[in-house]
N, CA, C and O of each residue as an XYZ file, in Angstrom:
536
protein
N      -6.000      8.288     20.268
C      -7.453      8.134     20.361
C      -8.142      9.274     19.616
O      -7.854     10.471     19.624
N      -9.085      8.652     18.991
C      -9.870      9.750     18.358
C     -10.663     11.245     19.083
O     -10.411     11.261     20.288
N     -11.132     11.904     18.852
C     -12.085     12.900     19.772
C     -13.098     12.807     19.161
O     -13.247     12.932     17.945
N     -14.313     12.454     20.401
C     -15.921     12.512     19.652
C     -16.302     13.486     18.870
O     -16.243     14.593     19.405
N     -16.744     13.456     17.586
C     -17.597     14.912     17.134
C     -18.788     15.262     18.553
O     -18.885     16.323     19.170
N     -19.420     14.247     18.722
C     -20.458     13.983     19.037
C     -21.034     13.343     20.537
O     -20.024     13.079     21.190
N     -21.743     13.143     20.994
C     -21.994     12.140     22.006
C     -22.610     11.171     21.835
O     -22.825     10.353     22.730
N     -23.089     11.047     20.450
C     -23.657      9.994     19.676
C     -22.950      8.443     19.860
O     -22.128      8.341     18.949
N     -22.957      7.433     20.534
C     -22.792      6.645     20.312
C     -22.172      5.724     19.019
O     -21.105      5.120     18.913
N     -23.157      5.866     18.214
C     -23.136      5.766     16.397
C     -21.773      6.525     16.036
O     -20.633      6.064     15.983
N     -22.181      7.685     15.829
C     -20.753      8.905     15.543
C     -19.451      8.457     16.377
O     -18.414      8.701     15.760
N     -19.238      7.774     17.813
C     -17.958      7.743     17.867
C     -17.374      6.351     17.530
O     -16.150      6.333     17.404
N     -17.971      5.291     17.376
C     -18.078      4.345     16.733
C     -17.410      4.232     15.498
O     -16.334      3.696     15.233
N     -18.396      4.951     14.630
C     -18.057      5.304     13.102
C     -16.835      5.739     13.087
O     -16.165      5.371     12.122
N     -16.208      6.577     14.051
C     -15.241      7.109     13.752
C     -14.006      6.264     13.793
O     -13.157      6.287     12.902
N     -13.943      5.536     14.837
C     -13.179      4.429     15.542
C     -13.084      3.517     14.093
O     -11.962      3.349     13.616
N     -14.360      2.889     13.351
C     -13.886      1.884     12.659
C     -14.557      1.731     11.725
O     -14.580      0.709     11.040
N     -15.380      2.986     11.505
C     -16.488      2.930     10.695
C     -16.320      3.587      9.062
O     -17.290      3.851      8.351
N     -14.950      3.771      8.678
C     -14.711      3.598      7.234
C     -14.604      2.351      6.457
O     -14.780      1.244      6.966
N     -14.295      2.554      5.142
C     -14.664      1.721      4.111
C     -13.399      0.780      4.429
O     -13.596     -0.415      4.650
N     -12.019      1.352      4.453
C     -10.949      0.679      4.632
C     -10.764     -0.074      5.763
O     -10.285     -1.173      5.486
N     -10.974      0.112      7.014
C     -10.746      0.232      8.051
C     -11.711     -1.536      8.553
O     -11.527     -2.483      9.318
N     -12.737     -1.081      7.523
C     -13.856     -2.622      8.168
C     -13.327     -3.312      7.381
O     -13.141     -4.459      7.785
N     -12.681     -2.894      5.466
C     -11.952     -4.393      5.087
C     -10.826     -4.880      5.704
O     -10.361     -5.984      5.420
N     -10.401     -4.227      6.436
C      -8.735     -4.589      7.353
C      -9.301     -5.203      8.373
O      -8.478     -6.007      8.812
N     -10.275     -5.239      8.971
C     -11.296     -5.595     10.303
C     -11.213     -7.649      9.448
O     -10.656     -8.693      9.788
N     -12.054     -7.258      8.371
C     -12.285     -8.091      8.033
C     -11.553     -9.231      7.528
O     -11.951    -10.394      7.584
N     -10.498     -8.848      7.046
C      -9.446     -9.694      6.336
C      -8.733     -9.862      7.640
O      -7.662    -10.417      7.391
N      -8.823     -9.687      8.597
C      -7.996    -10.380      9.958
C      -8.817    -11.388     10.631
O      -8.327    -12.378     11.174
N     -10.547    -11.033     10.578
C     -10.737    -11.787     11.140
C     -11.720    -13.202     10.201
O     -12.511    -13.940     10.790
N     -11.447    -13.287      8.852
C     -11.727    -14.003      8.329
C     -10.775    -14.531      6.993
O     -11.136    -15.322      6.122
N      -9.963    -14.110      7.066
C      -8.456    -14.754      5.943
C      -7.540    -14.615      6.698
O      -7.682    -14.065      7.789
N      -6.251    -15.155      6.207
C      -4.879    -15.574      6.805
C      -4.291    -14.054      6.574
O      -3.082    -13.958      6.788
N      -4.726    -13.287      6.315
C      -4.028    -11.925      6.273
C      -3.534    -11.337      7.679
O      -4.102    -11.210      8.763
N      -2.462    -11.082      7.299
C      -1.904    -10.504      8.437
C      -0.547     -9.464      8.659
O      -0.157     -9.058      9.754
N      -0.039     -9.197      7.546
C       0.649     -8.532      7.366
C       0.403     -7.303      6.621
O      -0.791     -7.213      6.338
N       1.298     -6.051      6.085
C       1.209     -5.029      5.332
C       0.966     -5.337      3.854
O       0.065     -4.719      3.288
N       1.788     -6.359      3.084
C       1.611     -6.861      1.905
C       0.505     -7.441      2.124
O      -0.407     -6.931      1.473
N       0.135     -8.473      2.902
C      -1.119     -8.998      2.925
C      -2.335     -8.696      2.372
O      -3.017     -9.233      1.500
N      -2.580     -6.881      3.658
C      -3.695     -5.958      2.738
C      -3.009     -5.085      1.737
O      -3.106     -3.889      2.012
N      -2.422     -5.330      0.781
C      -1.933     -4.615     -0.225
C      -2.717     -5.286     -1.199
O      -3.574     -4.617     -1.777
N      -2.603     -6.310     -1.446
C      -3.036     -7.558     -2.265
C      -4.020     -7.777     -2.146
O      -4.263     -8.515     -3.101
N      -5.216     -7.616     -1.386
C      -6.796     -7.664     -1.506
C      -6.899     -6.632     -2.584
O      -6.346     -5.606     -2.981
N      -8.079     -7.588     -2.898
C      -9.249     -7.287     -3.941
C      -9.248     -5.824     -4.430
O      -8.958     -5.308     -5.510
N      -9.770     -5.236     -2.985
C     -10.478     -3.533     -2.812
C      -9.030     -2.938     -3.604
O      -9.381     -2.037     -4.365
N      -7.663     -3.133     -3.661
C      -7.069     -2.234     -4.082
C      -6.834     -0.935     -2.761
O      -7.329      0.161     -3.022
N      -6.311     -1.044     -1.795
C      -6.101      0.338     -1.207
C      -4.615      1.310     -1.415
O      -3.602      0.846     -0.893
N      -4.552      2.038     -1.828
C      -3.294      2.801     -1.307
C      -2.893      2.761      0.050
O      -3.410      2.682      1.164
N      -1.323      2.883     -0.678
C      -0.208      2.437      0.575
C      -0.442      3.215      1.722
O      -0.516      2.891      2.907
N      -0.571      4.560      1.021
C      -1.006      5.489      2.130
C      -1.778      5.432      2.888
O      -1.673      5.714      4.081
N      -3.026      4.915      2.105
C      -4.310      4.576      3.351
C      -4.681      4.099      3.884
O      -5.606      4.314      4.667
N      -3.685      2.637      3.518
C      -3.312      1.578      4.442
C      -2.383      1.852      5.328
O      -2.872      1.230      6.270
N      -1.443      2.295      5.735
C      -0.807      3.354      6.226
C      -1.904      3.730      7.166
O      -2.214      2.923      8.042
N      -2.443      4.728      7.085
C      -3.115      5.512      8.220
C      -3.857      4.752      8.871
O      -3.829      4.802     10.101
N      -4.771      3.789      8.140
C      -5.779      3.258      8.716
C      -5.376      2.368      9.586
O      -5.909      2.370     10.695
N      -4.295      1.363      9.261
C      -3.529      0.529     10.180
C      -3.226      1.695     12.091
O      -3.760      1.759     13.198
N      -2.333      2.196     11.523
C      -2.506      3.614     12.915
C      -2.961      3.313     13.527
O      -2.953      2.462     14.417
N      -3.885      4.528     12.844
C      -5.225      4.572     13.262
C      -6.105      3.622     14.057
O      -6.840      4.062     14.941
N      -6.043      2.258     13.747
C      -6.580      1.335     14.272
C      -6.054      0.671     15.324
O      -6.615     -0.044     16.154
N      -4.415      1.118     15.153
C      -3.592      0.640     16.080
C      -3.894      1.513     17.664
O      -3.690      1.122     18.814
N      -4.337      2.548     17.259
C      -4.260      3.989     17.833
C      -5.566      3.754     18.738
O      -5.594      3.972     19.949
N      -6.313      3.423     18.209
C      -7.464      3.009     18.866
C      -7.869      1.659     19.823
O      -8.915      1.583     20.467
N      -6.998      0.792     19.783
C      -6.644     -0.318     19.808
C      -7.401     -1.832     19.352
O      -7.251     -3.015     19.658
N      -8.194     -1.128     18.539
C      -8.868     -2.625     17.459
C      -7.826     -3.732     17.535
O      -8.021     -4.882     17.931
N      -6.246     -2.995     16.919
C      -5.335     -4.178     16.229
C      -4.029     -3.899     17.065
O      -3.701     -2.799     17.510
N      -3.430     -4.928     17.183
C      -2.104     -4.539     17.832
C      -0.919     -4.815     16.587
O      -1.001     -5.739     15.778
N      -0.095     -4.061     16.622
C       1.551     -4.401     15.732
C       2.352     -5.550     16.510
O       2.521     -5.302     17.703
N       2.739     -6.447     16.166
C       3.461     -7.686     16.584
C       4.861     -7.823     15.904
O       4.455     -8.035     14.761
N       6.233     -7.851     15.798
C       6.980     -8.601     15.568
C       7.067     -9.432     14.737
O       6.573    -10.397     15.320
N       7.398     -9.834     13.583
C       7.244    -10.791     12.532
C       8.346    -11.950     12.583
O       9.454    -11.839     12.060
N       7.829    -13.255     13.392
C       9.219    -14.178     13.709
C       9.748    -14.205     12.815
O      10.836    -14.621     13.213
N       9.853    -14.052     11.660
C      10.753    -14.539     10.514
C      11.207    -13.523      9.624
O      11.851    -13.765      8.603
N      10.811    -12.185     10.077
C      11.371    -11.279      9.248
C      11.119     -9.743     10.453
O      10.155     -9.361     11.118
N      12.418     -9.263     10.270
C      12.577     -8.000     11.060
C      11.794     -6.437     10.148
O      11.313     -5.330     10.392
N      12.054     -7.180      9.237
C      11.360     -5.879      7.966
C      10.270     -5.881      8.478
O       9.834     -4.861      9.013
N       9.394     -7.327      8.422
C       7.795     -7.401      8.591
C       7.330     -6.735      9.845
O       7.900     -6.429     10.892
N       5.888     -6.590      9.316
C       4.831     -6.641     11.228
C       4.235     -7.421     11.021
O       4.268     -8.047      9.962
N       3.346     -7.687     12.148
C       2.372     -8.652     12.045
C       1.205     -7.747     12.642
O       1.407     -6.866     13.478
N      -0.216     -8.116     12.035
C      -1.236     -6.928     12.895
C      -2.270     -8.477     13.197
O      -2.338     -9.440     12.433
N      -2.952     -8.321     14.473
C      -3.788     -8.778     14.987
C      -5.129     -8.412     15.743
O      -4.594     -8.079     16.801
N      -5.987     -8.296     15.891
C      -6.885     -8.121     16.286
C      -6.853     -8.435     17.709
O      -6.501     -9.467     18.278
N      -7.456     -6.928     18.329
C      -7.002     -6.964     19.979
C      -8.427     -7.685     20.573
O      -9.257     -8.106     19.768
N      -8.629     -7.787     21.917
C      -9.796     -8.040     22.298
C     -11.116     -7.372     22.008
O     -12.127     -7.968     21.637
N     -10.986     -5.830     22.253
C     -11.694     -4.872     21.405
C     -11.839     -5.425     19.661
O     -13.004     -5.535     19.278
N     -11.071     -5.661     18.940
C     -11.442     -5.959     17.623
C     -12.096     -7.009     17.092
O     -12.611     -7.134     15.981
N     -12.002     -7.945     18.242
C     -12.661     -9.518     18.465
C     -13.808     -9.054     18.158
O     -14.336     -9.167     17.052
N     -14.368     -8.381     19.332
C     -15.606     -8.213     19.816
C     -16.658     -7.429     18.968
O     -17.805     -7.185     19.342
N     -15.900     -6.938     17.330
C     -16.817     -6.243     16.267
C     -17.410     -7.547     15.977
O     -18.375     -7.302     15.251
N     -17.319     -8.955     16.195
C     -17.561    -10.165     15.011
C     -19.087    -10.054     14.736
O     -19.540    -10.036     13.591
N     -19.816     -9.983     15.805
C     -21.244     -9.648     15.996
C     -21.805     -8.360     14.521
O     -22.688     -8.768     13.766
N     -21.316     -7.170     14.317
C     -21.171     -6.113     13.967
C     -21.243     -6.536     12.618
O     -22.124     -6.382     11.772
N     -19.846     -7.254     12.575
C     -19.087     -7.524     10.777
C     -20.137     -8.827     10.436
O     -20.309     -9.086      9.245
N     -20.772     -9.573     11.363
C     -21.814    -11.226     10.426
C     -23.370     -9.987     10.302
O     -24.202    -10.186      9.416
N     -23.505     -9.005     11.123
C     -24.832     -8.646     10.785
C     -24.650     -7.911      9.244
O     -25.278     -7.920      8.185
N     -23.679     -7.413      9.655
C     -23.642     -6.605      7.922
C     -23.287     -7.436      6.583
O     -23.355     -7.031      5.422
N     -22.859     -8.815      7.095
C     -23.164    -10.082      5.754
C     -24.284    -10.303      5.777
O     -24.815    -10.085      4.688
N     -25.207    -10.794      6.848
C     -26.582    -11.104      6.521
C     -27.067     -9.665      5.906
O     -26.818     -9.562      4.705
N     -27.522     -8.869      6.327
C     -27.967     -7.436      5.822
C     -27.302     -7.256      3.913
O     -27.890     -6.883      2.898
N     -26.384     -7.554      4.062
C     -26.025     -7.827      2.471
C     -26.507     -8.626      2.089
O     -27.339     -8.271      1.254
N     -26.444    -10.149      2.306
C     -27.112    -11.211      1.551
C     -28.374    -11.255      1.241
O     -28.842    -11.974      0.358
N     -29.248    -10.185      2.231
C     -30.557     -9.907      1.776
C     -31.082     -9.480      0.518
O     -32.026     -9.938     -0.126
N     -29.899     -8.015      0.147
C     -29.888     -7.106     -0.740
C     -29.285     -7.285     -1.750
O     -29.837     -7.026     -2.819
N     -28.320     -7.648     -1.722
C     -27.610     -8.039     -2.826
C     -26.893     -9.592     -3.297
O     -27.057    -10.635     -2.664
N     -26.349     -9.498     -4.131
C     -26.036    -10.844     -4.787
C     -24.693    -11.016     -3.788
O     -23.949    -10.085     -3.481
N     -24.548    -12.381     -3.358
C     -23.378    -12.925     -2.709
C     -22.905    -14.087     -3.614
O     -23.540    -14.828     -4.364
N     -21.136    -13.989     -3.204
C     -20.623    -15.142     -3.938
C     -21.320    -16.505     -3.180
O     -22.167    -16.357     -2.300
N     -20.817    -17.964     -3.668
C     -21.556    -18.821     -3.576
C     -20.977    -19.531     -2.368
O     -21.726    -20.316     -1.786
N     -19.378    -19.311     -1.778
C     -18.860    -19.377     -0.863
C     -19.411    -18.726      0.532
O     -19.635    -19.234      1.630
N     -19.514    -17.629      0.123
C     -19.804    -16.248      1.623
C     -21.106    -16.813      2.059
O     -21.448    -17.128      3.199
N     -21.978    -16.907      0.601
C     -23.435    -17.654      0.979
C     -23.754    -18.624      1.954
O     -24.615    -18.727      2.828
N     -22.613    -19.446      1.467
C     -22.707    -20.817      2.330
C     -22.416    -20.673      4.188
O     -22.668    -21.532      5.032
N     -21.988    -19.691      4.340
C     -20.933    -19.067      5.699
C     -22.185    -18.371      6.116
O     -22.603    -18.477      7.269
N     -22.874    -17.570      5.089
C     -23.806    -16.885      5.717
C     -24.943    -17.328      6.411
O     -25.492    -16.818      7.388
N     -25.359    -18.813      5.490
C     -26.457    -19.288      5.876
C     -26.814    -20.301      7.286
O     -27.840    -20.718      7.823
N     -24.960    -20.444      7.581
C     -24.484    -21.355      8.662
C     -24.789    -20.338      9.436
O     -25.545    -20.725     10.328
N     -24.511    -19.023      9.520
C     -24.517    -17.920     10.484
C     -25.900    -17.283     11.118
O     -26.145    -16.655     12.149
N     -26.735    -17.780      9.929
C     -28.471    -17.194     10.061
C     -29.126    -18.506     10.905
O     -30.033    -18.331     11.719
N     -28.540    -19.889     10.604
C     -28.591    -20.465     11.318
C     -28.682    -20.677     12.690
O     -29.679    -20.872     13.385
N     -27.440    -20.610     13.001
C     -27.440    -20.569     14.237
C     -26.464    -19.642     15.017
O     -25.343    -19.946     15.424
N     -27.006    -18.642     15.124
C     -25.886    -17.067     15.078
C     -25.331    -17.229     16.393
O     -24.131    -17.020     16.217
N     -25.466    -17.416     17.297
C     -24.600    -17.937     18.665
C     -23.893    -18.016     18.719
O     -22.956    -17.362     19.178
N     -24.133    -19.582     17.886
C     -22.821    -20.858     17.848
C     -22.126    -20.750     16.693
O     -21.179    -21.496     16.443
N     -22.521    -19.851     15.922
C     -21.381    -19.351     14.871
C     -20.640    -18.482     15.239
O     -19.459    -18.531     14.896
N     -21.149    -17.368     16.096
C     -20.349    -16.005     16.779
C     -19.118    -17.248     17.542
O     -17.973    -17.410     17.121
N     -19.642    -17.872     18.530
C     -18.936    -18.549     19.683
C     -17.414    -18.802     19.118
O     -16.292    -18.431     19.465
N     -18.152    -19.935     17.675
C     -16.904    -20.699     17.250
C     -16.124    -19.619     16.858
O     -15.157    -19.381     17.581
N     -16.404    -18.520     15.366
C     -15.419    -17.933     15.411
C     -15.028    -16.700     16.129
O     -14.199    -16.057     15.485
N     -15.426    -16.066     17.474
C     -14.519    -15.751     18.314
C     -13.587    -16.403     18.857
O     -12.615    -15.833     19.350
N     -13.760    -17.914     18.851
C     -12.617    -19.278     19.809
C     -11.739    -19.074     18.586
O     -10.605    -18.850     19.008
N     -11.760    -19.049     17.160
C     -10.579    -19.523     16.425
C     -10.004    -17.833     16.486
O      -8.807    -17.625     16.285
N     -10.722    -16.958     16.705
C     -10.111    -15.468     16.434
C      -8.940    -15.300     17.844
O      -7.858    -14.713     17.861
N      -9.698    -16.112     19.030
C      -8.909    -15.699     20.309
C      -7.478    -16.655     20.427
O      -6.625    -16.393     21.276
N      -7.366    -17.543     19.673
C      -6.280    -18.614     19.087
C      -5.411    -18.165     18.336
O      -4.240    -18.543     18.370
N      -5.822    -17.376     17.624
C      -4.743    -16.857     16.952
C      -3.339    -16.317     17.377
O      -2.554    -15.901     16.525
């Protein structure tokens, strides 16, 4: 577990999950089939092994994500999103809308986004049900 700088709310937060790496690993679990170490190797962002490495930990450490067993391979893990990591979904759709405001979105995310501005509830609802299925 981390140690607060702070008593800030915000600040221990941030600390917990509030890097750059840390929210695309957030993210690619709870919106692509990613789920393994190669998995986030192979996104977009490009991270080092290393900092995928820590951040995984780290996250593990905190308990966002849990390490699982890989049925089909002893080499592999599998990382999942704990109940705690569920519960950023709220967190991770405000900061798509807050982007889609500002900046240019692909024409896909758009479409996800606008379902979400819609009707933000029943979009949270559904995908917490497919996140807790997993």
């Amino acid at each position: 577990m981390i140690q607060p700088r702070s008593k800030c709310p915000l600040s221990y937060s941030l600390d917990v999950f509030g890097d750059k790496w840390s929210l695309l690993i957030i993210r690619d679990l709870m919106f692509t089939n990613k789920c393994t170490y190669n998995d986030f190797i192979k996104s977009d962002e490009g991270i080092a092994t290393n900092i995928l490495a820590a951040r995984l930990k780290s996250l593990e450490e905190n308990g966002i994500i849990e390490k699982l067993d890989h049925p089909e391979s002893k080499a592999k893990k599998l990382y999942k999103l704990t109940q705690k990591g569920i519960e950023l979904l709220p967190i991770i759709i405000e900061i798509y809308i807050w982007t889609d405001k500002y900046f240019t979105m692909p024409a896909e995310l758009k479409e996800r986004i606008k379902e979400a501005k819609k009707d933000k509830e029943k979009f949270i609802k559904q995908v917490l049900n497919d996140l807790k299925s997993k």
